[in-house]
C-alpha positions as CSV (number, residue, x, y, z in Angstrom):
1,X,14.1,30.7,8.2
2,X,11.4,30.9,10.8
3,X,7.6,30.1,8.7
4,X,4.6,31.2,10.7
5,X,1.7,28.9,11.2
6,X,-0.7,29.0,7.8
7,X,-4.5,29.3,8.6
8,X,-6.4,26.5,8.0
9,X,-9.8,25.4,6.0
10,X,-12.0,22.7,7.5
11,X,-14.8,21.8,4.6
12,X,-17.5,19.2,5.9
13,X,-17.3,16.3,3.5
14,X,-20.2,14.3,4.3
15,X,-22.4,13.4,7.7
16,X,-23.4,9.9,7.9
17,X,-26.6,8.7,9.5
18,X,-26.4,5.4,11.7
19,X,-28.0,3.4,8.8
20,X,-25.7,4.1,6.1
21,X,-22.6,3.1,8.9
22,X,-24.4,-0.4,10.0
23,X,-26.9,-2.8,8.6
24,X,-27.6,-3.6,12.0
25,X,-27.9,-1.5,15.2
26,X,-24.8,-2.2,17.1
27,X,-26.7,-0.6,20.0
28,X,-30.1,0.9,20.8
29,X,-30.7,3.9,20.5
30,X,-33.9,6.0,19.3
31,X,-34.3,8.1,16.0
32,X,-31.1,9.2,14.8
33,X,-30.1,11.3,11.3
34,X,-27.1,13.2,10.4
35,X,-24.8,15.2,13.3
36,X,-27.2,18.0,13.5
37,X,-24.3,20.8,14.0
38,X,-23.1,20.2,10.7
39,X,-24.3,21.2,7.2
40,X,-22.6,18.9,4.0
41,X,-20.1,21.6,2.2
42,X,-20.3,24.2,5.6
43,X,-16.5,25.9,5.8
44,X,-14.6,27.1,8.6
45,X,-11.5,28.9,8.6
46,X,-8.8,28.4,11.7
47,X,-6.7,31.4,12.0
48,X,-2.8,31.5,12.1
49,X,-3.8,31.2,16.1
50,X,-4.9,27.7,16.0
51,X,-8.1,28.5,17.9
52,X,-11.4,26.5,17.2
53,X,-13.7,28.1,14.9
54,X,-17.0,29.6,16.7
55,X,-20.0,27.1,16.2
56,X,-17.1,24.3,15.6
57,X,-18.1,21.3,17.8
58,X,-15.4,20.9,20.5
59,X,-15.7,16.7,20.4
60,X,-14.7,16.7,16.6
61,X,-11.9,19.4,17.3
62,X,-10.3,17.2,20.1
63,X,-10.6,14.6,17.0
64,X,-9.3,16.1,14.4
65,X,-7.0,18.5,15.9
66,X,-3.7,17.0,15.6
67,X,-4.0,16.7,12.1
68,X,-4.8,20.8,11.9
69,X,-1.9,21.4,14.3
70,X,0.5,19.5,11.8
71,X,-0.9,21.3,8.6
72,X,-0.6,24.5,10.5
73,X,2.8,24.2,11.3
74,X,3.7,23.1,7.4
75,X,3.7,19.4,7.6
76,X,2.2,17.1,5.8
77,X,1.0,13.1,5.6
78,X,3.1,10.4,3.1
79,X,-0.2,8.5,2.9
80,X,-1.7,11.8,0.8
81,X,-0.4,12.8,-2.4
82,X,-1.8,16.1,-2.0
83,X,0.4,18.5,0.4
84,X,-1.5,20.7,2.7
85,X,-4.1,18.4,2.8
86,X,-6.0,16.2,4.9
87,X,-9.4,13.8,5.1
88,X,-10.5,13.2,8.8
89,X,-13.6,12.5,10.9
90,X,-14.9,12.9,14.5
91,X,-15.6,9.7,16.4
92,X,-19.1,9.8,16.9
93,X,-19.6,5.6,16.0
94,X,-23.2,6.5,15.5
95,X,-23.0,9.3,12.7
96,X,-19.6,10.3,11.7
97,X,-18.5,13.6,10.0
98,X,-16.1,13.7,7.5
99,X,-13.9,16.7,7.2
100,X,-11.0,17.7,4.7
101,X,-8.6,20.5,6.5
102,X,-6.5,21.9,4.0
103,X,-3.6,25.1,4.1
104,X,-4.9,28.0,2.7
105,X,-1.6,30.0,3.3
C-alpha cells in the first residue's frame, strides 16, 4: 500500500528575545526583541506538496525542514511519545523560534 504525503501544521510555540537566551551578550549587537516575522500561536499549513508556506521565513524552513519532510512522509521520532509530532526551532542564536509541526492528515 502506497500512503500519500499528509499536510502538515507548523504552530509557533514561543520567540525568544536575546535576553531571555543569555545573561550576557555573547556578541554585540544593538536593540534586539522577538524574530519580528513571527507572532506566538501564528499557524501555517504545508500542503500534501511539501512547499513552504507563503510569509514562512525561508532560514527557519531550511531549519526545520527535515523534520516536516519526515512527518510528511508518515514517520515519526522515538524521542516523542506523541506520533505525528514534532518540537523544533530555527537557528537564529540571537532569538530563536520555537515551532511544533504536527500531521494533520
Amino acid at each position: 500500500m502506497v500512503r500519500k504525503a499528509s499536510r502538515l501544521k507548523i504552530t509557533v510555540l514561543r520567540r525568544f528575545k536575546p535576553e531571555e537566551v543569555f545573561k550576557e551578550k555573547p556578541i554585540g549587537y544593538g536593540e534586539l526583541g522577538p524574530c519580528e516575522v513571527y507572532e506566538d500561536r501564528q499557524e501555517f499549513i504545508v500542503e500534501a506538496d511539501g512547499k513552504m508556506p507563503e510569509s514562512f521565513c525561508g532560514w527557519a524552513w531550511d531549519d526545520i525542514y527535515k523534520d516536516v519532510q519526515t512527518l510528511r512522509f508518515h514517520g515519526d521520532f522515538q524521542w516523542f511519545t506523541e506520533e505525528g509530532a514534532s518540537v523544533n526551532c530555527c537557528t537564529d542564536g540571537l532569538r530563536p523560534v520555537v515551532f511544533r509541526i504536527e500531521r494533520i492528515d
